[in-house]
N, C-alpha and C positions, 0 to 999 in steps of 0.2 A: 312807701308802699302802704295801702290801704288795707285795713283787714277787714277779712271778709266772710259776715255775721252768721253763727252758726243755726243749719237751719234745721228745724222743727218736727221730729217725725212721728206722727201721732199712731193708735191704735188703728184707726178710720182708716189712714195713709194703709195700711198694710190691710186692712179687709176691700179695697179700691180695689190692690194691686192684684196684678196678673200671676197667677203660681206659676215656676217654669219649671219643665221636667229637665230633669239632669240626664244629657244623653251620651255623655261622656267623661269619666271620672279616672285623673291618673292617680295611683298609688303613690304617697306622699309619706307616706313612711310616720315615724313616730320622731318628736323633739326630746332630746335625751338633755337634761337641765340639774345640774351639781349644787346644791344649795352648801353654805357654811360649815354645817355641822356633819356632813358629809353624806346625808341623804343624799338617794339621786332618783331623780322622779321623768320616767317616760309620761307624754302626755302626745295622743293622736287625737285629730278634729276629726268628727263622723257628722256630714253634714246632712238633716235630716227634712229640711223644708227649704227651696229658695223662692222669694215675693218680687219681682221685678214693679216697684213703686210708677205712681204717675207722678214722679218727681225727678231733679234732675240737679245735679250736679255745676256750679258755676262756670265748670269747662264745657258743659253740655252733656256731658256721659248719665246715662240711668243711674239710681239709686235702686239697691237691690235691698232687701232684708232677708236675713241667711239665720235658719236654726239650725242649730246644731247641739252638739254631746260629744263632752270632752269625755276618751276614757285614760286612764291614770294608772300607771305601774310603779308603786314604790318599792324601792331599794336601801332600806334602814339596816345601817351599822350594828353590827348585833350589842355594843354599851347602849344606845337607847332605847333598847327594847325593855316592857317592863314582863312579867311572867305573866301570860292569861289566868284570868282566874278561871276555877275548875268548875267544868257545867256537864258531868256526870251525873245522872238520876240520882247518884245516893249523897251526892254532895247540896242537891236542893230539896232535899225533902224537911218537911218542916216536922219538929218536935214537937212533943205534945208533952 
């Protein structure tokens, strides 16, 4: 099997391409992901531009460019928390 050469998608490519409006968007919910130390961090994709390219895929299908904003919920074990430091007026005033 041949491989087959990855291709090029330049700044230009995406000011070419055609913005498409999103006319239908289902509810995709949030990725719930466990790391080692027993964080556990929600991450939902909010997708806020899509570019349909004048480019094209080796099967034929569009290449699209999709912005987006990941938002992020962490969930930290309360042993890795360390204490905020204190940011009360009388804790930053400075001595003279």
């Amino acid at each position: 099997m041949t491989a087959i050469p990855a291709m090029q998608i330049t700044p230009d490519d995406i000011l070419r391409g055609k913005p498409q409006k999103i006319v239908e968007e289902e509810e995709a919910g949030w990725t719930k992901i466990k790391v080692e130390d027993g964080t556990v961090i929600w991450i939902k994709l909010i997708v806020t531009a899509i570019v349909k390219l004048e480019k094209y895929n080796p099967d034929g299908t569009p290449i699209y460019s999709i912005q987006s904003q990941n938002l992020t919920r962490n969930f930290v074990p309360d042993n890795l928390r360390r204490k905020p430091p204190d940011i009360t007026p009388a804790a930053n005033k400075l001595t003279t």
